[in-house]
C-alpha positions as CSV (number, residue, x, y, z in Angstrom):
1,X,185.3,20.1,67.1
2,X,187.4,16.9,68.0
3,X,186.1,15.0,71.2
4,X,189.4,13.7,72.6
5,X,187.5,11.0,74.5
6,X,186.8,9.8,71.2
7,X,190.4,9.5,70.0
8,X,191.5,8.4,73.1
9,X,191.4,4.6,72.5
10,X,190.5,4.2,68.9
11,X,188.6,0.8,68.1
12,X,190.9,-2.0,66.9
13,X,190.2,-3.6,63.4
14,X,192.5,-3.9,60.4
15,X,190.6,-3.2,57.4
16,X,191.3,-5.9,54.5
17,X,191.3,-4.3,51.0
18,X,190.9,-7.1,48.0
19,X,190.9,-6.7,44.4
20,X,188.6,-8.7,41.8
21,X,190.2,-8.7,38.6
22,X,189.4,-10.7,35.5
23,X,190.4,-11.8,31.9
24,X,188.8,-11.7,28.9
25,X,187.3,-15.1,29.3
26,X,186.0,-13.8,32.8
27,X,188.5,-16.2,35.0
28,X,189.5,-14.5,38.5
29,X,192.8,-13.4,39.4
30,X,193.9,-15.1,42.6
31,X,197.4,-15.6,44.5
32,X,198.2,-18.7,46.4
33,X,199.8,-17.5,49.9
34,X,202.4,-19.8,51.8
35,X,200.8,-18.9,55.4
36,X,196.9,-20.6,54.5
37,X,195.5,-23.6,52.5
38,X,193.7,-22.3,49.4
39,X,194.0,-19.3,46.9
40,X,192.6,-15.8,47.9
41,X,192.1,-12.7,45.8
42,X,194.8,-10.0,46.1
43,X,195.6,-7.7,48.0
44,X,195.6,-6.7,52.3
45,X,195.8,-4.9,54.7
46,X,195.3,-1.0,54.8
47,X,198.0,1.0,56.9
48,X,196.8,3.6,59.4
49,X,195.1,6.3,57.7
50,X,196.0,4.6,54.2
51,X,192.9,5.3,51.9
52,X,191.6,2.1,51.2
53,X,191.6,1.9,47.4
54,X,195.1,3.4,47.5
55,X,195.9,0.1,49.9
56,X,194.0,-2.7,47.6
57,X,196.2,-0.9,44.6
58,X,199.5,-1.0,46.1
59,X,199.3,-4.7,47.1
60,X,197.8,-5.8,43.6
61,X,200.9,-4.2,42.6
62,X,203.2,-5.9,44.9
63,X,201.6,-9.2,44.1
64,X,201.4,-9.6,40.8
65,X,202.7,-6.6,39.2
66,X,199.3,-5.1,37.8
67,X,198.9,-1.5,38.0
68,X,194.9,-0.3,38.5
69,X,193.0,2.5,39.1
70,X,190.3,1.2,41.3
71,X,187.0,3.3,42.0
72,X,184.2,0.8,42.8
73,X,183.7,-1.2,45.4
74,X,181.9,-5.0,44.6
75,X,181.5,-6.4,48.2
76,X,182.3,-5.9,51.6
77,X,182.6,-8.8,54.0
78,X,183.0,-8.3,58.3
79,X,184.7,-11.5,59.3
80,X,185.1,-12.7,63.4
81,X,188.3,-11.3,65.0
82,X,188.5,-15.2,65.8
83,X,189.5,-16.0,62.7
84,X,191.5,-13.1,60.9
85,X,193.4,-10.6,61.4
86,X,191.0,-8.4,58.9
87,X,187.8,-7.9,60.1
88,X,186.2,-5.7,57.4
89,X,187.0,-6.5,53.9
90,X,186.2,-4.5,51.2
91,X,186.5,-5.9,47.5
92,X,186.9,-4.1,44.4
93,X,186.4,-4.2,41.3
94,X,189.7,-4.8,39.1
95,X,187.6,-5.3,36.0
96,X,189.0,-7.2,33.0
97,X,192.4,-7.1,32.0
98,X,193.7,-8.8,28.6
99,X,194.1,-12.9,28.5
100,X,197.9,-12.3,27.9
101,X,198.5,-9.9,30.6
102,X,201.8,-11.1,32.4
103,X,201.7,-11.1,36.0
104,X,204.7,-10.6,38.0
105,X,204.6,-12.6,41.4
106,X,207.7,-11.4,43.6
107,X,210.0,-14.6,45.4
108,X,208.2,-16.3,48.1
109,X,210.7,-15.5,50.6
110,X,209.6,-11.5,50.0
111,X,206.1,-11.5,49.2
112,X,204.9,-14.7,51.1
113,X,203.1,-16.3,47.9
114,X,203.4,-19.4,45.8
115,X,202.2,-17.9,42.7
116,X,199.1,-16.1,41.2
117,X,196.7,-17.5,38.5
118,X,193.5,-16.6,36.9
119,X,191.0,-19.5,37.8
120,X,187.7,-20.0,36.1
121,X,184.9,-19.0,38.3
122,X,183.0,-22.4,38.5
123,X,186.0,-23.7,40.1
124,X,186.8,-21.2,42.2
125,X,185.4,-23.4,45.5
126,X,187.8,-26.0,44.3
127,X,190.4,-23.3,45.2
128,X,189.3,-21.4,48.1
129,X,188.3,-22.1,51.3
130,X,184.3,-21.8,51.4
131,X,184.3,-18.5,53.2
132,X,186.5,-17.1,50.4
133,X,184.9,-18.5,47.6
134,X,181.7,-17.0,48.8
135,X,183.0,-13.7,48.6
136,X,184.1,-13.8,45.2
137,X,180.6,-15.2,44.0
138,X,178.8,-12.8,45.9
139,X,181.6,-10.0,44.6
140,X,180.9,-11.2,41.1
141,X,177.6,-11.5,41.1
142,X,176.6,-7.6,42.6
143,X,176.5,-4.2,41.7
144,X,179.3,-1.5,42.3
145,X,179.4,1.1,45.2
146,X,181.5,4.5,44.3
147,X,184.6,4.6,46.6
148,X,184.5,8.0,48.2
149,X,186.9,10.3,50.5
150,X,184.9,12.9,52.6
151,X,182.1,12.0,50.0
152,X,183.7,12.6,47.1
153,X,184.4,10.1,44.1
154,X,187.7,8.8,44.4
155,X,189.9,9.9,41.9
C-alpha cells in the first residue's frame, strides 16, 4: 500500500547515467561538450521513471552513435547540488569495443558537443576536470555491480 504522503513531494535529484567504454588498446571513450571546460564520459541525464541503463544507452547512442547493451554498473559518484545539475551518477561499464569502431558525433548545434575521442587513460587528467578524471580511475579501476529492476538482472 502507497503512503500518499510519501508521493506527495517527491525528493529532487536528477540521476546522471555515464557510460565507460574502451578500445582495444584500453583508451576511454570521452565527448568534449560546448557548455564546460574538459572532456567527460557519455552519456546524462535519466527522464522520470526512465530506467537508468535504458538512459546511459540512449545517450551513448545519441552521442556518438554506439549501440550497447549495458548490465553492470562500475561506479557511482553523489556530487553537491552546488555544482551539478546530477547529483547521483552512476557509471557503467561499456566494455571494449574494436580500435576501428567509427563514432558518429551529431552537429554541435543539436547535440551540444565538440566531438568525442578515445583518450589513453594516463592522460585522462590532462582532459578532465579533477573531479571527472577521478571518476573514471576509480570506474576503471573497480569491480562491476549487476544493474537490477525490482531485483532482477537487467536484461
Amino acid at each position: 500500500m502507497r503512503d500518499p504522503r510519501l508521493l506527495a513531494k517527491p525528493p529532487v535529484c536528477r540521476l546522471g547515467c555515464l557510460v565507460l567504454v574502451r578500445n582495444q588498446c584500453g583508451d576511454v571513450l570521452l565527448v568534449d561538450p560546448d557548455y564546460m571546460d574538459g572532456l567527460i564520459l557519455p552519456g546524462g541525464a535519466a527522464r522520470p521513471n526512465e530506467p537508468p541503463q535504458l538512459a546511459a544507452a540512449r545517450h551513448l547512442h545519441a552521442e556518438t552513435g554506439l549501440i550497447l547493451r549495458l548490465t553492470e554498473v562500475i561506479a557511482i559518484d553523489f556530487t553537491p547540488a552546488d555544482r551539478y545539475l546530477e547529483r547521483l551518477n552512476l557509471v557503467f561499464d561499456g566494455g571494449t569495443v574494436p580500435d576501428h569502431v567509427r563514432l558518429t558525433v551529431p552537429p554541435q548545434h543539436r547535440s551540444g558537443l565538440l566531438g568525442a575521442r578515445f583518450v589513453p587513460a594516463h592522460e585522462l587528467p590532462q582532459h578532465m576536470a579533477p573531479a571527472q578524471a577521478a571518476r573514471v580511475a576509480e570506474a576503471l579501476a573497480n569491480r562491476s555491480l549487476p544493474v537490477l529492476l525490482h531485483g532482477q538482472r537487467s536484461v
